[in-house]
RODO-2510 file (C-alpha; in nm, 4 decimals, decimal comma):
residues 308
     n   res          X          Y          Z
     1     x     0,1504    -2,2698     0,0398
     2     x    -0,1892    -2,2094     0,2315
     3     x    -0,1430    -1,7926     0,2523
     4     x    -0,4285    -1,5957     0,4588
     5     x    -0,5343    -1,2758     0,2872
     6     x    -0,6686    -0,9776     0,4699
     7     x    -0,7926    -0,6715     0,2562
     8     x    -0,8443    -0,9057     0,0110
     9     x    -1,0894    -0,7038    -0,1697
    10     x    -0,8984    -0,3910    -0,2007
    11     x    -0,6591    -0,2482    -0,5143
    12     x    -0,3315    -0,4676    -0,4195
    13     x    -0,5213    -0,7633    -0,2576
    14     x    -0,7621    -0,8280    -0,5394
    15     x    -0,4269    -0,7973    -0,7568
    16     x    -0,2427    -1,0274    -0,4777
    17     x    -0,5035    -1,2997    -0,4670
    18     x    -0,5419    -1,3468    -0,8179
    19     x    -0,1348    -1,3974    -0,8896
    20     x    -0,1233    -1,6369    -0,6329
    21     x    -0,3751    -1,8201    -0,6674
    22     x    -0,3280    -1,8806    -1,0411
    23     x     0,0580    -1,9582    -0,9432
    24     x    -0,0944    -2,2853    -0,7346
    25     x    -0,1112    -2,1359    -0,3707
    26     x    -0,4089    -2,1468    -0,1201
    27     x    -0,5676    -1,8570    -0,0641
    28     x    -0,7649    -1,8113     0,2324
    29     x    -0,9545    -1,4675     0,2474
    30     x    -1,0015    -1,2927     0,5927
    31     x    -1,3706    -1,1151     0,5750
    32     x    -1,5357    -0,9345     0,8048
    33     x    -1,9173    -1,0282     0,8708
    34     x    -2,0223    -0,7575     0,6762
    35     x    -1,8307    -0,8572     0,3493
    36     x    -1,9315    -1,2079     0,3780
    37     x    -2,2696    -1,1048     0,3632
    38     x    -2,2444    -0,9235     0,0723
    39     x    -2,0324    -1,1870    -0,0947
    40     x    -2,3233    -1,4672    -0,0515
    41     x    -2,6250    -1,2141    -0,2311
    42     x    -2,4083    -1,2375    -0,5343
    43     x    -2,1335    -1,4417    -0,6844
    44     x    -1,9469    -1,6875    -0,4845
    45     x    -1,5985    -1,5918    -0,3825
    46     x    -1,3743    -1,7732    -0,6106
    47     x    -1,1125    -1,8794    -0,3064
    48     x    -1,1999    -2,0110     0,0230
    49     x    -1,2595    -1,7532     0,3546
    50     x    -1,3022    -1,6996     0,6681
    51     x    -1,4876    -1,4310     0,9303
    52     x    -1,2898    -1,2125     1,0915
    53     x    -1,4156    -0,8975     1,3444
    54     x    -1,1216    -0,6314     1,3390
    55     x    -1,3720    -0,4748     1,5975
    56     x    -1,3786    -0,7435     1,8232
    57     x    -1,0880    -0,9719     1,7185
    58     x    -1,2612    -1,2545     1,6344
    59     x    -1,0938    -1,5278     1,3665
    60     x    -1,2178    -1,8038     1,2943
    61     x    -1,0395    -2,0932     1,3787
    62     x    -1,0610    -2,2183     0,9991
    63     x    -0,7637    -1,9583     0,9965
    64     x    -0,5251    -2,2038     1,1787
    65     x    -0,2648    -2,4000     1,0224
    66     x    -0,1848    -2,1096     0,7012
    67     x     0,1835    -2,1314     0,6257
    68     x     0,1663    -1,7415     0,5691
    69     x    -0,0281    -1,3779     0,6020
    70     x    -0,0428    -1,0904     0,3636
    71     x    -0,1940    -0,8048     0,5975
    72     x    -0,3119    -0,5718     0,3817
    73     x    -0,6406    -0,4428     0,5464
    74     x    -0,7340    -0,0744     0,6338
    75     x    -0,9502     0,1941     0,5565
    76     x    -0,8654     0,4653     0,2717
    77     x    -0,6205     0,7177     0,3491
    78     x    -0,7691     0,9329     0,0614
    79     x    -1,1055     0,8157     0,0859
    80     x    -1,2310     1,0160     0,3139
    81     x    -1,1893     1,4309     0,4245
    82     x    -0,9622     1,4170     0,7455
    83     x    -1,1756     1,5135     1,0231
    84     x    -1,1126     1,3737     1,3886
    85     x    -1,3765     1,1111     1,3555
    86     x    -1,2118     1,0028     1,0305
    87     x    -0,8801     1,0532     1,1679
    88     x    -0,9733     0,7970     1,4625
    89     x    -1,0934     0,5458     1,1942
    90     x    -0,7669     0,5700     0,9707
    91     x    -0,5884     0,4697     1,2835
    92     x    -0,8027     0,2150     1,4399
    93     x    -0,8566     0,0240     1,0950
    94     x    -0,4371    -0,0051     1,0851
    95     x    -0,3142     0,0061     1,4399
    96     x    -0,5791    -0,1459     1,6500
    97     x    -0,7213    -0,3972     1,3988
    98     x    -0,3547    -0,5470     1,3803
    99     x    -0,3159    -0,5923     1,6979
   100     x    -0,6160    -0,7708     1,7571
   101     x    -0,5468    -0,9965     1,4344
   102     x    -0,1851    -1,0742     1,5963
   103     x    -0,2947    -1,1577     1,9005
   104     x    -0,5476    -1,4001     1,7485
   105     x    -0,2781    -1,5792     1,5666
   106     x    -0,1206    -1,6054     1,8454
   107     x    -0,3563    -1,8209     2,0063
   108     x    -0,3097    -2,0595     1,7719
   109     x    -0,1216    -2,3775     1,8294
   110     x     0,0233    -2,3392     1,4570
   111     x     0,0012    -1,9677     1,3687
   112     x     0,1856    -1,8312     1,0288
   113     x     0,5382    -1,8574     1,0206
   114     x     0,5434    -1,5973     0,7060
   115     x     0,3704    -1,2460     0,8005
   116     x     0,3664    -0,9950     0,4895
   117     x     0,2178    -0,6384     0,6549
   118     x     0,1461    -0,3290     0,4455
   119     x     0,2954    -0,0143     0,5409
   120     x     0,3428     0,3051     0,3987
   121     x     0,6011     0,5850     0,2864
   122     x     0,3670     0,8059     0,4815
   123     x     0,5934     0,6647     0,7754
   124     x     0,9022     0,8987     0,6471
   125     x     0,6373     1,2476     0,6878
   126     x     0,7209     1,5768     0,4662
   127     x     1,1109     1,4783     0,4134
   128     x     1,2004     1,7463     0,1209
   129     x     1,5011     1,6326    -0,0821
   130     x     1,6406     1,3704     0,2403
   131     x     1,7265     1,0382     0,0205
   132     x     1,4804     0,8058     0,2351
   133     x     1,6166     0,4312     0,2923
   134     x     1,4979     0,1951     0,5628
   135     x     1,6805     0,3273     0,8181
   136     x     1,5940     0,6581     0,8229
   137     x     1,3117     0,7427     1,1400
   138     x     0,9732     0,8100     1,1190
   139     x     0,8192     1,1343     1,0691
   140     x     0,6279     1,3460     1,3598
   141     x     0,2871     1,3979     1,1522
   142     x    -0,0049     1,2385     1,1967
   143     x     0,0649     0,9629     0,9075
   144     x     0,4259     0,8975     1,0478
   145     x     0,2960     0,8379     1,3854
   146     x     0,0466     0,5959     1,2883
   147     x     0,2728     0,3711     1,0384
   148     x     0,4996     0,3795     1,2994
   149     x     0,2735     0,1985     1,5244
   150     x     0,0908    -0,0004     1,2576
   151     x     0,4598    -0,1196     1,1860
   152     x     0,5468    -0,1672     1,5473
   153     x     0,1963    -0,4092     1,5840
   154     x     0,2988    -0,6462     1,2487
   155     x     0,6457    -0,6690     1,4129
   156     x     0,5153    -0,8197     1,7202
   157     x     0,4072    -1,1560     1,5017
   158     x     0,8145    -1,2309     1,5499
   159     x     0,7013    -1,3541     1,9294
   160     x     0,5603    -1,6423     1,7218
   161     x     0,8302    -1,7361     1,5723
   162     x     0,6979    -1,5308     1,2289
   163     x     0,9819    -1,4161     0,9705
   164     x     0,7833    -1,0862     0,9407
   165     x     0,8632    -0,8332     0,6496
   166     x     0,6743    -0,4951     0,6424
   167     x     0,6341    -0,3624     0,3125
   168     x     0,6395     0,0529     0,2744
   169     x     0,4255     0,0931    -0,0188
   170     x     0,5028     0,4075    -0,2068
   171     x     0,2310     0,5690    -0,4476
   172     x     0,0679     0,2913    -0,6341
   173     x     0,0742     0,3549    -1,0149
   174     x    -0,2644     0,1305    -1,1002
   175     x    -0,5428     0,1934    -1,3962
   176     x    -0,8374     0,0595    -1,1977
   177     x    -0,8084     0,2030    -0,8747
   178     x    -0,5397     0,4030    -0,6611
   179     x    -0,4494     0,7599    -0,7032
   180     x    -0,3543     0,7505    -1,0654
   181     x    -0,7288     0,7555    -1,2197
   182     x    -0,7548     1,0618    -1,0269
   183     x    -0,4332     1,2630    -1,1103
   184     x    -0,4889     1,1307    -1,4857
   185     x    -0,8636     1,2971    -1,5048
   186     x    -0,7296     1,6629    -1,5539
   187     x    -0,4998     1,5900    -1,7879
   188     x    -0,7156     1,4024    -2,0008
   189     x    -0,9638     1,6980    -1,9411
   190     x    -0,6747     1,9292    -2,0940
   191     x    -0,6056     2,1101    -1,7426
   192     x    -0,3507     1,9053    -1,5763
   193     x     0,0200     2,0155    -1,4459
   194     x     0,1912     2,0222    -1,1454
   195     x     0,0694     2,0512    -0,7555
   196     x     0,1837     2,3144    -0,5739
   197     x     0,5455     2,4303    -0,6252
   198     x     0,6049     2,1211    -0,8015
   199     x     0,9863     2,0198    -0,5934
   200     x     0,8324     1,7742    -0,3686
   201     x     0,9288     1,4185    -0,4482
   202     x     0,7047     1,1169    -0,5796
   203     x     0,8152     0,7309    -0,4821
   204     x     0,5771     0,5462    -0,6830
   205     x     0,5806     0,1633    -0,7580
   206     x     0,3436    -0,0209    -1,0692
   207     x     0,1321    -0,2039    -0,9280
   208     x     0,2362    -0,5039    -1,0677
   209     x     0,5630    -0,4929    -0,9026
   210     x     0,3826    -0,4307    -0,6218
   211     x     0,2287    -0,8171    -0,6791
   212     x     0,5677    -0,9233    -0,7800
   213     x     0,7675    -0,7959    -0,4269
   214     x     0,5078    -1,0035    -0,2465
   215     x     0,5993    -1,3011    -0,4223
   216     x     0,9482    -1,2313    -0,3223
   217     x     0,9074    -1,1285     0,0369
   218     x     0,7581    -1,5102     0,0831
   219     x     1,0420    -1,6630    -0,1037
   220     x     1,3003    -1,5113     0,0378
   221     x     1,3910    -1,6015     0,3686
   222     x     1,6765    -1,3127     0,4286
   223     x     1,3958    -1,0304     0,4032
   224     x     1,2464    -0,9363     0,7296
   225     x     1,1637    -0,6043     0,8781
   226     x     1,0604    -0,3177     0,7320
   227     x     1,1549    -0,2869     0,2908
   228     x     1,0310     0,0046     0,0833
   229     x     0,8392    -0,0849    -0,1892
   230     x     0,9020     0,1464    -0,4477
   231     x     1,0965     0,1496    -0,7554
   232     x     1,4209     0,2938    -0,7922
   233     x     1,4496     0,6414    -0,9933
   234     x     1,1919     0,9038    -0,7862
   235     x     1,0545     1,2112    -0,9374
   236     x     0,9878     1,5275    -0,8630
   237     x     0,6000     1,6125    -0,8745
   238     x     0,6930     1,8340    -1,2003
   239     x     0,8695     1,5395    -1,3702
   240     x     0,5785     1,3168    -1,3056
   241     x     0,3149     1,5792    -1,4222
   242     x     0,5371     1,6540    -1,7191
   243     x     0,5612     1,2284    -1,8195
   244     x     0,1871     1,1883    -1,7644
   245     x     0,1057     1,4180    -1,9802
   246     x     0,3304     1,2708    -2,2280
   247     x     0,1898     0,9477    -2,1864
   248     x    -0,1670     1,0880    -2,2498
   249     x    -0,0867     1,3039    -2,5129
   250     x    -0,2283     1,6295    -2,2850
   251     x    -0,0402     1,9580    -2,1824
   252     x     0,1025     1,8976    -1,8180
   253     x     0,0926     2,3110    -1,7734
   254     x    -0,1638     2,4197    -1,5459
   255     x    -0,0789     2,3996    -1,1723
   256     x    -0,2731     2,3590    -0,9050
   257     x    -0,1591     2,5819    -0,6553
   258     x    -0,1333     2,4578    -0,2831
   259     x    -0,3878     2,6850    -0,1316
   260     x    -0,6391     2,5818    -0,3255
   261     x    -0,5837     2,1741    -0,2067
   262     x    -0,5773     2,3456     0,1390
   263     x    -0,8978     2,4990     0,1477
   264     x    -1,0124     2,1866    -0,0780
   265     x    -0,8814     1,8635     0,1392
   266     x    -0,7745     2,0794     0,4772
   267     x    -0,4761     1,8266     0,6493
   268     x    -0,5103     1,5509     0,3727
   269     x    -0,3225     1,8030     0,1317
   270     x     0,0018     1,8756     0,3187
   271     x     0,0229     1,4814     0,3901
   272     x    -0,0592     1,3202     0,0630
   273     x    -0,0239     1,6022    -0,1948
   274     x     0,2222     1,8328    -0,1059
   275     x     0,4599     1,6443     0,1091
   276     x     0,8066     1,5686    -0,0131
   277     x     0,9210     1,1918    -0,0039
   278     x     1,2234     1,0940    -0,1870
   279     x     1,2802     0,7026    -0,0904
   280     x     1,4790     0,4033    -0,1920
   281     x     1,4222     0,0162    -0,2049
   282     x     1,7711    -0,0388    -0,0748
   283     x     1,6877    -0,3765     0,1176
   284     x     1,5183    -0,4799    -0,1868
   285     x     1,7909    -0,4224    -0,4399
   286     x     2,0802    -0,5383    -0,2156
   287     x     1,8784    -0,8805    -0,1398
   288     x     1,8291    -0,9102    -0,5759
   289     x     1,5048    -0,7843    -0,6023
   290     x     1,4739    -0,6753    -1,0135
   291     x     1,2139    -0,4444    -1,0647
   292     x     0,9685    -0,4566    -1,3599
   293     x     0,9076    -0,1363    -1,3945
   294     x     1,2131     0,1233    -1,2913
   295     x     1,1390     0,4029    -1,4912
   296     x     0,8374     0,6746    -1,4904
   297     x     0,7376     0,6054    -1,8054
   298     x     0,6930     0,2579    -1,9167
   299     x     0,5196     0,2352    -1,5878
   300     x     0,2803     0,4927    -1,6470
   301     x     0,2168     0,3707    -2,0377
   302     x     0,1979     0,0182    -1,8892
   303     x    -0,1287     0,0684    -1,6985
   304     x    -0,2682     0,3587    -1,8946
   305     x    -0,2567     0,1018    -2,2482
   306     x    -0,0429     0,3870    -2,4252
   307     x     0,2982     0,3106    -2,5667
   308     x     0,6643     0,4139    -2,4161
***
C-alpha cells in the first residue's frame, strides 16, 4: 500500500513510518519546505517525500495516486506557554492546515481512498467522572472547540469517496518523547506525586498500541469516524502517580498543588493537567481491536525498561 505520511517526523509518525515501512508498505512523507531543507544538509530520508506548504496549500503532485493518508501533523499542544499568538498557531497548524491538505487531495484525479486523521481526547474538555465514549459531544473549552473542527475538516475527505477514521489519541505513554519523560523527571528526582487534587482522570494509550491501532484502522474497512484511542482501564491522576512511582522505584508523595501549575503554565494547566477525562475505546473493542497494553503498569514498565 503506497500510504502518505504527514507529521512524519513527530513522536507517533517517526514510530508510524518505521512499522510500516518495515511491514512492506510505501511510505511517502509530506514535508514542508523548511524540513526538506534540513533533511538534505544531513542524512538522507530513508523513505521517499514530497513538499507540502500547510501555509499555502501547496502538494506536490508526486502525492497523487497514494492508496492512503495518516494525518498526523500539528504543532505542540504542550510545547509552547498558551498565549493568543500561540493559541492562533495551535489552531491554524490543526484546523486550517487540514483543510488546505483536503482540498488539495481533492484535486486529484485519484486522491486516497483511506484517510487516518489524529485527534485528541482534548475534544471531550474537563469531563470529571462522565464515562467518555464516541458519542458523547465535544467540550466548550478552547481544546474542545478546536478538535471539534480539526475533526469536522478530516471528515470532509468522505466527499472523495475516503473511508475516513479519526483517531482520539489519549495521553501517549512513550520513553523518547511525549509527556511521560516529563512527569517521570520528579519522581526520579525523589519529589514526584500527584497534580492537584489528584480525582481527575488519565486515558492514556502505549505508544506502541498507538502504532498498532493504525495498522488496524487501514485494515479494517468497518472503522470510520471518529475511535478513541486509548486503552481500556483509566486512572485517576493518584493511581497513575502512585504506579509510576512503583515502576521507578521513587515515592509518588509530594503533590503539586494546582495553583502552583496555574501561576506556572496559566490556561495550559486547567486543559492538560488538571482536567478530568475518563474515556473508552468502545468502537475499537466492539470492532476486535486487542490491545497490547491494557493495564497501567506493564505499559509504564514497557517503555521505562523496568519490569511489571
Amino acid at each position: 500500500m503506497r500510504i502518505l505520511v504527514s507529521g512524519s517526523t513527530g513522536l507517533v509518525g517517526s514510530a508510524v513510518v518505521d512499522a510500516l515501512t518495515h511491514q512492506g508498505h510505501d511510505l511517502v512523507r509530506l514535508f514542508r519546505p523548511s524540513t526538506e531543507i534540513r533533511e538534505q544538509r544531513s542524512a538522507p530520508s530513508p523513505e521517499p517525500h514530497v513538499l507540502w506548504n500547510p501555509e499555502s496549500g501547496l502538494l506536490d503532485s508526486r502525492a497523487e495516486g497514494a492508496d492512503a493518508l495518516i494525518h498526523l501533523a500539528g504543532a505542540s499542544i504542550a510545547g509552547h506557554r498558551w498565549t493568543a499568538s500561540w493559541k492562533r498557531e495551535l489552531r491554524d497548524s490543526r484546523v486550517a492546515a487540514t483543510h488546505r491538505l483536503i482540498a488539495a487531495l481533492r484535486q486529484f484525479r485519484r486522491p486516497p481512498q483511506i484517510v487516518i486523521a489524529a485527534s485528541a481526547i482534548g475534544f471531550y474538555g474537563n469531563r470529571g467522572d462522565e464515562e467518555l465514549t464516541e458519542s458523547s459531544p465535544a467540550g466548550t473549552d478552547f481544546l474542545g472547540q478546536v478538535a471539534a473542527d480539526w475533526e469536522a475538516e478530516s471528515a470532509l475527505a468522505a466527499e472523495f469517496g475516503a473511508r475516513v477514521v479519526i483517531l482520539r489519541f489519549g495521553v501517549i505513554l512513550a520513553g523518547n518523547g511525549g509527556a511521560l519523560p516529563r512527569m517521570a523527571l520528579p519522581f526520579r528526582l525523589g519529589a514526584g506525586g500527584r497534580i492537584g487534587s489528584g480525582c481527575q482522570w488519565i486515558s492514556w494509550i502505549n505508544l506502541e498500541d498507538i502504532v498498532s491501532i493504525i495498522r488496524f484502522a487501514l485494515e479494517t474497512n468497518l472503522l470510520s469516524g471518529p475511535a478513541n484511542a486509548v486503552a481500556p482501564n483509566p486512572v485517576q491522576n493518584s493511581e497513575f502517580a502512585a504506579t509510576l512511582g512503583r515502576v521507578l522505584h521513587r515515592p509518588a508523595i509530594f503533590p503539586t498543588p494546582a495553583f502552583a501549575l496555574r501561576l506556572a503554565l496559566g490556561e495550559m494547566a486547567d486543559s492538560l493537567l488538571l482536567a478530568s477525562q475518563r474515556v473508552y475505546p468502545r468502537k475499537l473493542e466492539k470492532l476486535g481491536y486487542r490491545f497490547l497494553f491494557p493495564d497501567l503498569r506493564p505499559a509504564l514498565s514497557s517503555v521505562l525498561h523496568k519490569s511489571p
